[in-house]
C-alpha positions in Angstrom: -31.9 -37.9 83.0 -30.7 -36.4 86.7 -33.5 -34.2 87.3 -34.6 -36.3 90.2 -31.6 -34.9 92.2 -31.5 -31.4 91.0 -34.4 -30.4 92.9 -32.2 -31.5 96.2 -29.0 -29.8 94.7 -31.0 -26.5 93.8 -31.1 -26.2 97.8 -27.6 -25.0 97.8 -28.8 -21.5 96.6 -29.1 -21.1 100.6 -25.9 -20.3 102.4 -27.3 -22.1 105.0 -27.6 -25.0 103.0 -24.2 -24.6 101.4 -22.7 -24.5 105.1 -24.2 -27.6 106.5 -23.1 -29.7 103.2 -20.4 -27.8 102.5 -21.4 -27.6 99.0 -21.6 -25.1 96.3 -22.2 -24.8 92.5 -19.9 -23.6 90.1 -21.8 -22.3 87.0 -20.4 -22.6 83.7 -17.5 -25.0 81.9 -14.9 -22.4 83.1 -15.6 -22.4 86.5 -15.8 -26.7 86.0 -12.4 -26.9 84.5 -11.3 -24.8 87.4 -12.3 -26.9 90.3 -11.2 -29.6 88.0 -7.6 -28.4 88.8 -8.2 -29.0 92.5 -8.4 -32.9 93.3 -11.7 -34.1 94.6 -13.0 -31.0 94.6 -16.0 -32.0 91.6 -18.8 -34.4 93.0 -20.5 -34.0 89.7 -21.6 -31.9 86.5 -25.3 -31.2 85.1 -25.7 -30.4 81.8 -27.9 -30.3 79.1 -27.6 -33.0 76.2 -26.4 -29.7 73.9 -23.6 -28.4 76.4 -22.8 -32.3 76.7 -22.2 -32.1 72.7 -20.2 -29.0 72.6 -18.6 -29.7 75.9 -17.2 -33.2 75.3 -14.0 -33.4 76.3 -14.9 -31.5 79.9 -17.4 -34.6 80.0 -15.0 -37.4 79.1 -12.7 -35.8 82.7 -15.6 -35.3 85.2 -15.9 -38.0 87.9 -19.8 -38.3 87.2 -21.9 -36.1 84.6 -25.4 -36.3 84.4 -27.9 -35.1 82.0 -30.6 -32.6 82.7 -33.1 -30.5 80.5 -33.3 -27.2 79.6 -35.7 -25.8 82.7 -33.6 -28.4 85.2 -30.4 -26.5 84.4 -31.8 -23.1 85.1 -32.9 -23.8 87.9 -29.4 -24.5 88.9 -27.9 -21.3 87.7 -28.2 -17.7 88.5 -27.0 -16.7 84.9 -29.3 -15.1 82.8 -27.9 -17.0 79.9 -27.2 -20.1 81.1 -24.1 -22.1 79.5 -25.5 -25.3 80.1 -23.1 -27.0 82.8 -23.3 -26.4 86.1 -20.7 -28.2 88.6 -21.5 -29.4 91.9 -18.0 -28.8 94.2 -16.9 -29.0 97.4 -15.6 -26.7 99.7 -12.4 -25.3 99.3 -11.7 -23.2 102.1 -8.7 -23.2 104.6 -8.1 -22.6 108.4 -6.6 -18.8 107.9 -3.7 -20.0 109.9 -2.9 -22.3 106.9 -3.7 -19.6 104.4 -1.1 -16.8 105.8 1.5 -19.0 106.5 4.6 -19.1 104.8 3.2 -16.3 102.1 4.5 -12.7 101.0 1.2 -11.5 99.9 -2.1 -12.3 100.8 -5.6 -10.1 101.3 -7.9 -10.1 104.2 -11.2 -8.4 103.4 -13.3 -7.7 106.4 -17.5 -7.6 106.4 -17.1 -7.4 102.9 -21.0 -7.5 101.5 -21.1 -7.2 97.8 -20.5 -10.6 96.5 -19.4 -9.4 92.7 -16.6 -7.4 94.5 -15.6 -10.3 96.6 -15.5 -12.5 93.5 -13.0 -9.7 91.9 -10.9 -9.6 95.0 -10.1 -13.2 94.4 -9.9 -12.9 90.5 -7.2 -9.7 91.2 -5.2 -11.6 93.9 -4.7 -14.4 91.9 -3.7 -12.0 89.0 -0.8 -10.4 91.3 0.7 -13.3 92.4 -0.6 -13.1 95.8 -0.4 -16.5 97.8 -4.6 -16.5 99.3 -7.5 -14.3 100.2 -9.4 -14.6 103.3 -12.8 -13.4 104.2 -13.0 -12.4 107.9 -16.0 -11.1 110.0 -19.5 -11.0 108.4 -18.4 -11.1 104.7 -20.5 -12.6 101.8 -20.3 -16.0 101.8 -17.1 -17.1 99.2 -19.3 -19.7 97.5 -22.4 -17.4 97.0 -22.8 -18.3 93.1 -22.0 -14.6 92.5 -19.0 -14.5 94.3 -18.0 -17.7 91.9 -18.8 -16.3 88.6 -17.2 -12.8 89.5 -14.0 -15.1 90.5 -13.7 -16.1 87.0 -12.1 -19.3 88.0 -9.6 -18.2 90.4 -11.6 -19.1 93.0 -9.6 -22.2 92.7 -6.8 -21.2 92.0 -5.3 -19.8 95.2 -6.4 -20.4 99.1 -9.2 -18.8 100.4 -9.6 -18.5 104.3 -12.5 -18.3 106.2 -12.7 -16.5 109.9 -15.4 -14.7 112.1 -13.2 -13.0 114.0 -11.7 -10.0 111.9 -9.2 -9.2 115.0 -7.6 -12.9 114.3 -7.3 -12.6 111.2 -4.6 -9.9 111.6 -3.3 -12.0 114.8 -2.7 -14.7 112.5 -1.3 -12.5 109.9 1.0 -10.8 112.1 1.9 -14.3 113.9 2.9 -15.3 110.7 5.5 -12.9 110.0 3.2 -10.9 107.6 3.1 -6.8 108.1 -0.4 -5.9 108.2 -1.0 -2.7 106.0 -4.9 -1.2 105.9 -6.1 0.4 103.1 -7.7 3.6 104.6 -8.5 6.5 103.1 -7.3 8.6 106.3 -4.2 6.5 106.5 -0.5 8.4 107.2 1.0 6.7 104.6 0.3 7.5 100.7 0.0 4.7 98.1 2.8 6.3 95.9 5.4 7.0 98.5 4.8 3.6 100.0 7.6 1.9 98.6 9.5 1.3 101.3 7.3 -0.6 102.9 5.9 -2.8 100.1 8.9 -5.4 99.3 8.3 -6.8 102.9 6.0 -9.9 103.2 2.3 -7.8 103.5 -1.2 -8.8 104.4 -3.4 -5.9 103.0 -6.6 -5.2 104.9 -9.9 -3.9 103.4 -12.8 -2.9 104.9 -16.3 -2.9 103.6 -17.7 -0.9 101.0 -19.7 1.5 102.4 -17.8 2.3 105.9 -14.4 0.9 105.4 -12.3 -0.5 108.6 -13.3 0.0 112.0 -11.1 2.1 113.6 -10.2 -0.7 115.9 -9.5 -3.1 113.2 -7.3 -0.8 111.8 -5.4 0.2 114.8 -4.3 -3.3 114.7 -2.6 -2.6 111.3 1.1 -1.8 111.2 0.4 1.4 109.0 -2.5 2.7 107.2 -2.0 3.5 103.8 -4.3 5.7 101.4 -4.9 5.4 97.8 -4.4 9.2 96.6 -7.6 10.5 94.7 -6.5 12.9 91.9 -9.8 13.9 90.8 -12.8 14.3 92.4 -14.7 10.8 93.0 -15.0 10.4 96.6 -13.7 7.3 96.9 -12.7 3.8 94.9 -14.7 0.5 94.5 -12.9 -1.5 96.9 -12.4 -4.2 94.1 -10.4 -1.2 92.4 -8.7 -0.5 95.7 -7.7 -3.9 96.4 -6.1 -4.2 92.6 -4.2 -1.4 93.2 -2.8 -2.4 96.6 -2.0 -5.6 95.8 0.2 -5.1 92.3 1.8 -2.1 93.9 2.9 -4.5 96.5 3.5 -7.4 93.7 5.4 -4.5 91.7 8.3 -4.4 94.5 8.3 -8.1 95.7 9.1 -9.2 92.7 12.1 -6.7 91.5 
Protein backbone atom coordinates (compact mmCIF):
# COMPACT_ATOMS: atom_id res chain seq x y z
CA UNK A 1 0.00 0.00 0.00
CA UNK A 2 0.86 3.96 -0.73
CA UNK A 3 0.60 5.16 2.68
CA UNK A 4 4.23 5.98 2.71
CA UNK A 5 3.59 8.94 0.38
CA UNK A 6 0.31 10.18 1.74
CA UNK A 7 1.77 11.60 4.66
CA UNK A 8 3.92 13.92 2.05
CA UNK A 9 0.70 14.50 -0.22
CA UNK A 10 -1.51 15.39 2.93
CA UNK A 11 0.81 18.65 2.94
CA UNK A 12 -1.13 20.05 0.20
CA UNK A 13 -4.08 20.97 2.65
CA UNK A 14 -1.67 24.26 2.93
CA UNK A 15 -2.16 26.74 0.11
CA UNK A 16 1.20 27.42 0.58
CA UNK A 17 2.10 24.04 -0.08
CA UNK A 18 -0.36 23.75 -3.01
CA UNK A 19 1.38 26.98 -4.57
CA UNK A 20 4.97 25.94 -4.46
CA UNK A 21 4.00 22.33 -6.08
CA UNK A 22 1.39 23.47 -7.80
CA UNK A 23 -0.63 20.69 -6.60
CA UNK A 24 -4.08 20.02 -5.36
CA UNK A 25 -6.49 17.14 -4.43
CA UNK A 26 -9.56 16.48 -6.01
CA UNK A 27 -11.83 14.43 -3.54
CA UNK A 28 -14.17 12.01 -4.79
CA UNK A 29 -14.57 9.75 -8.31
CA UNK A 30 -16.45 12.77 -9.79
CA UNK A 31 -14.07 15.29 -9.24
CA UNK A 32 -11.33 12.25 -10.71
CA UNK A 33 -13.27 11.67 -13.86
CA UNK A 34 -13.24 15.40 -14.26
CA UNK A 35 -9.60 16.16 -14.29
CA UNK A 36 -9.56 13.02 -16.20
CA UNK A 37 -11.02 15.08 -19.05
CA UNK A 38 -8.09 17.47 -18.96
CA UNK A 39 -4.79 15.75 -20.32
CA UNK A 40 -2.00 15.31 -17.77
CA UNK A 41 -3.83 16.91 -15.43
CA UNK A 42 -3.96 13.37 -12.89
CA UNK A 43 -0.51 12.48 -11.25
CA UNK A 44 -2.29 9.81 -9.40
CA UNK A 45 -5.44 8.37 -7.43
CA UNK A 46 -5.65 6.96 -3.66
CA UNK A 47 -8.09 4.85 -2.77
CA UNK A 48 -9.18 2.34 -0.57
CA UNK A 49 -9.12 -1.46 -1.72
CA UNK A 50 -13.30 -1.02 -1.41
CA UNK A 51 -13.56 2.26 -3.66
CA UNK A 52 -10.99 0.29 -5.94
CA UNK A 53 -13.81 -2.57 -6.18
CA UNK A 54 -16.68 -0.33 -6.83
CA UNK A 55 -14.68 2.08 -8.70
CA UNK A 56 -13.00 -0.26 -11.32
CA UNK A 57 -13.28 1.08 -14.49
CA UNK A 58 -12.13 4.85 -13.08
CA UNK A 59 -9.04 2.61 -11.95
CA UNK A 60 -8.39 0.66 -15.20
CA UNK A 61 -8.00 4.85 -16.94
CA UNK A 62 -5.78 6.52 -14.13
CA UNK A 63 -2.15 7.00 -15.08
CA UNK A 64 -1.09 5.45 -11.52
CA UNK A 65 -3.57 4.29 -8.67
CA UNK A 66 -2.35 3.32 -5.45
CA UNK A 67 -3.95 1.74 -2.53
CA UNK A 68 -4.38 3.16 0.86
CA UNK A 69 -6.37 2.24 4.11
CA UNK A 70 -9.23 3.50 5.57
CA UNK A 71 -7.52 6.21 8.12
CA UNK A 72 -4.75 6.99 5.07
CA UNK A 73 -7.69 8.21 2.88
CA UNK A 74 -9.20 10.47 5.43
CA UNK A 75 -6.56 12.01 6.03
CA UNK A 76 -6.60 13.09 2.52
CA UNK A 77 -10.01 14.38 2.41
CA UNK A 78 -11.94 17.06 4.05
CA UNK A 79 -15.36 15.15 3.54
CA UNK A 80 -17.06 13.98 6.36
CA UNK A 81 -17.98 10.91 4.42
CA UNK A 82 -15.32 10.15 2.59
CA UNK A 83 -15.91 8.29 -1.01
CA UNK A 84 -12.82 6.59 -0.94
CA UNK A 85 -10.65 8.15 -3.91
CA UNK A 86 -8.96 10.98 -3.67
CA UNK A 87 -7.01 12.36 -6.91
CA UNK A 88 -3.84 14.05 -6.82
CA UNK A 89 -3.94 16.94 -9.89
CA UNK A 90 -2.10 19.52 -11.17
CA UNK A 91 -2.74 22.97 -11.60
CA UNK A 92 -5.04 24.06 -14.08
CA UNK A 93 -5.02 27.66 -14.07
CA UNK A 94 -4.37 30.25 -16.90
CA UNK A 95 -2.63 33.67 -17.43
CA UNK A 96 -6.10 35.83 -17.34
CA UNK A 97 -4.97 37.23 -20.61
CA UNK A 98 -5.50 33.69 -22.03
CA UNK A 99 -8.67 33.18 -20.16
CA UNK A 100 -10.65 36.49 -21.62
CA UNK A 101 -9.44 36.27 -24.82
CA UNK A 102 -11.49 35.58 -27.62
CA UNK A 103 -14.72 34.80 -25.17
CA UNK A 104 -18.40 36.36 -24.96
CA UNK A 105 -18.81 35.58 -21.41
CA UNK A 106 -16.64 35.14 -18.62
CA UNK A 107 -16.73 36.12 -14.56
CA UNK A 108 -14.07 37.93 -12.70
CA UNK A 109 -14.72 37.67 -8.92
CA UNK A 110 -12.61 39.95 -6.86
CA UNK A 111 -11.28 39.17 -2.92
CA UNK A 112 -13.83 36.63 -3.09
CA UNK A 113 -13.30 34.73 0.55
CA UNK A 114 -15.84 32.03 0.99
CA UNK A 115 -14.47 29.07 -0.76
CA UNK A 116 -18.11 27.07 -1.15
CA UNK A 117 -19.29 30.25 -3.01
CA UNK A 118 -16.24 30.41 -5.21
CA UNK A 119 -16.64 26.66 -5.99
CA UNK A 120 -20.46 27.58 -7.11
CA UNK A 121 -19.26 30.52 -9.14
CA UNK A 122 -17.41 28.06 -11.30
CA UNK A 123 -20.13 25.19 -11.16
CA UNK A 124 -22.75 28.22 -12.42
CA UNK A 125 -20.46 29.57 -15.10
CA UNK A 126 -19.89 26.47 -16.60
CA UNK A 127 -23.72 25.82 -16.42
CA UNK A 128 -24.34 29.17 -18.61
CA UNK A 129 -22.13 28.60 -21.15
CA UNK A 130 -19.67 31.10 -20.12
CA UNK A 131 -16.08 30.61 -21.64
CA UNK A 132 -13.78 31.00 -17.85
CA UNK A 133 -13.80 32.43 -14.40
CA UNK A 134 -10.99 34.24 -12.99
CA UNK A 135 -10.23 34.94 -9.33
CA UNK A 136 -8.53 38.36 -9.01
CA UNK A 137 -7.13 40.15 -5.81
CA UNK A 138 -7.07 38.29 -2.51
CA UNK A 139 -9.71 35.57 -3.39
CA UNK A 140 -9.76 32.03 -1.83
CA UNK A 141 -7.41 29.98 -3.32
CA UNK A 142 -9.37 27.98 -6.55
CA UNK A 143 -7.88 24.69 -5.47
CA UNK A 144 -8.76 25.01 -1.67
CA UNK A 145 -10.46 21.43 -1.45
CA UNK A 146 -13.69 23.29 -0.71
CA UNK A 147 -13.63 25.32 -3.52
CA UNK A 148 -13.15 21.80 -5.61
CA UNK A 149 -15.98 19.87 -4.09
CA UNK A 150 -18.43 23.03 -4.32
CA UNK A 151 -17.23 23.10 -8.23
CA UNK A 152 -18.83 19.80 -8.68
CA UNK A 153 -16.43 18.99 -11.39
CA UNK A 154 -16.57 22.02 -13.41
CA UNK A 155 -13.62 23.03 -12.06
CA UNK A 156 -12.29 21.39 -15.07
CA UNK A 157 -14.33 22.06 -17.26
CA UNK A 158 -13.84 25.68 -18.30
CA UNK A 159 -10.64 28.11 -17.68
CA UNK A 160 -9.96 29.47 -14.62
CA UNK A 161 -7.57 32.63 -14.30
CA UNK A 162 -5.53 33.63 -11.69
CA UNK A 163 -4.45 37.53 -10.99
CA UNK A 164 -3.48 39.75 -7.88
CA UNK A 165 -4.18 42.71 -9.41
CA UNK A 166 -8.07 43.17 -9.48
CA UNK A 167 -7.47 46.57 -11.70
CA UNK A 168 -5.87 44.10 -14.52
CA UNK A 169 -8.15 42.00 -14.50
CA UNK A 170 -10.69 44.39 -16.06
CA UNK A 171 -7.59 45.97 -18.22
CA UNK A 172 -7.35 42.71 -19.69
CA UNK A 173 -11.05 42.22 -19.99
CA UNK A 174 -11.52 45.42 -21.52
CA UNK A 175 -8.30 44.95 -23.82
CA UNK A 176 -9.95 42.01 -24.96
CA UNK A 177 -12.86 43.42 -26.37
CA UNK A 178 -15.05 42.38 -23.39
CA UNK A 179 -17.56 45.15 -21.71
CA UNK A 180 -17.05 45.03 -18.18
CA UNK A 181 -20.47 45.18 -16.25
CA UNK A 182 -20.29 45.15 -12.09
CA UNK A 183 -22.76 43.76 -10.18
CA UNK A 184 -23.58 46.54 -7.62
CA UNK A 185 -26.25 46.87 -5.67
CA UNK A 186 -26.15 50.81 -6.17
CA UNK A 187 -25.56 50.39 -9.87
CA UNK A 188 -27.66 52.86 -12.54
CA UNK A 189 -28.66 50.09 -14.46
CA UNK A 190 -31.44 47.40 -13.26
CA UNK A 191 -31.01 43.68 -13.94
CA UNK A 192 -34.41 43.52 -15.84
CA UNK A 193 -34.08 46.48 -18.06
CA UNK A 194 -30.52 45.42 -18.88
CA UNK A 195 -31.17 43.87 -22.04
CA UNK A 196 -29.69 46.09 -24.18
CA UNK A 197 -26.57 45.70 -23.03
CA UNK A 198 -26.40 41.90 -22.36
CA UNK A 199 -26.05 40.36 -26.02
CA UNK A 200 -22.56 42.15 -26.23
CA UNK A 201 -19.42 40.07 -25.36
CA UNK A 202 -19.48 40.84 -21.10
CA UNK A 203 -17.13 40.24 -18.33
CA UNK A 204 -19.26 40.40 -15.13
CA UNK A 205 -17.52 41.68 -12.07
CA UNK A 206 -18.33 40.59 -8.40
CA UNK A 207 -17.18 41.80 -5.42
CA UNK A 208 -16.77 40.08 -2.13
CA UNK A 209 -19.39 38.91 0.06
CA UNK A 210 -19.51 41.06 2.74
CA UNK A 211 -18.47 44.67 1.10
CA UNK A 212 -19.03 44.11 -2.49
CA UNK A 213 -16.68 46.18 -5.11
CA UNK A 214 -14.55 48.98 -4.21
CA UNK A 215 -15.70 51.83 -5.50
CA UNK A 216 -12.59 52.14 -7.58
CA UNK A 217 -12.91 48.77 -9.00
CA UNK A 218 -16.08 49.50 -10.04
CA UNK A 219 -15.50 52.76 -11.60
CA UNK A 220 -13.46 50.90 -13.95
CA UNK A 221 -16.73 49.00 -15.07
CA UNK A 222 -18.49 50.17 -18.18
CA UNK A 223 -21.93 50.24 -16.19
CA UNK A 224 -23.00 48.98 -12.91
CA UNK A 225 -25.86 46.98 -12.82
CA UNK A 226 -28.17 45.97 -9.73
CA UNK A 227 -30.04 42.80 -9.12
CA UNK A 228 -33.65 44.25 -8.09
CA UNK A 229 -34.69 42.97 -4.56
CA UNK A 230 -38.49 42.44 -4.51
CA UNK A 231 -38.81 41.48 -1.02
CA UNK A 232 -37.11 42.41 1.81
CA UNK A 233 -33.62 40.36 2.20
CA UNK A 234 -31.02 42.82 2.19
CA UNK A 235 -29.05 41.49 -0.26
CA UNK A 236 -28.12 38.07 -2.37
CA UNK A 237 -25.45 35.33 -1.75
CA UNK A 238 -23.14 36.44 -4.34
CA UNK A 239 -23.18 32.74 -5.65
CA UNK A 240 -27.01 33.57 -6.25
CA UNK A 241 -25.99 36.94 -7.76
CA UNK A 242 -23.48 35.68 -10.02
CA UNK A 243 -26.24 32.83 -11.45
CA UNK A 244 -28.40 35.33 -12.12
CA UNK A 245 -25.97 37.66 -13.96
CA UNK A 246 -24.53 35.31 -15.90
CA UNK A 247 -27.79 33.39 -17.51
CA UNK A 248 -29.43 36.73 -17.97
CA UNK A 249 -26.47 37.50 -20.08
CA UNK A 250 -26.37 33.70 -21.54
CA UNK A 251 -30.25 34.30 -22.11
CA UNK A 252 -29.49 37.11 -24.86
CA UNK A 253 -26.17 35.83 -26.35
CA UNK A 254 -27.59 33.04 -27.33
CA UNK A 255 -31.03 34.19 -29.11
Amino acid sequence: MGNARVKETRKLSRRSERSERRLFLADGPKAVEGALEVPGCVVEVFATVAATEQYAALAAVVPQWTLVDDRALASLSDSVSPAGVVGLCRFLDRPVEHVVDATRLVAICADVRDPGNAGTVIRCADAAGADGVVFAGRSVDAYNPKTVRASVGSLFHLPVGIEPDPAAAVRAARAAGLQVLAADGAGEVDLDHAEPLLGAPTAWLFGNEAWGLPAELADLADHRVRIPIHGRAESLNLSTAAALCLYASARVQRR
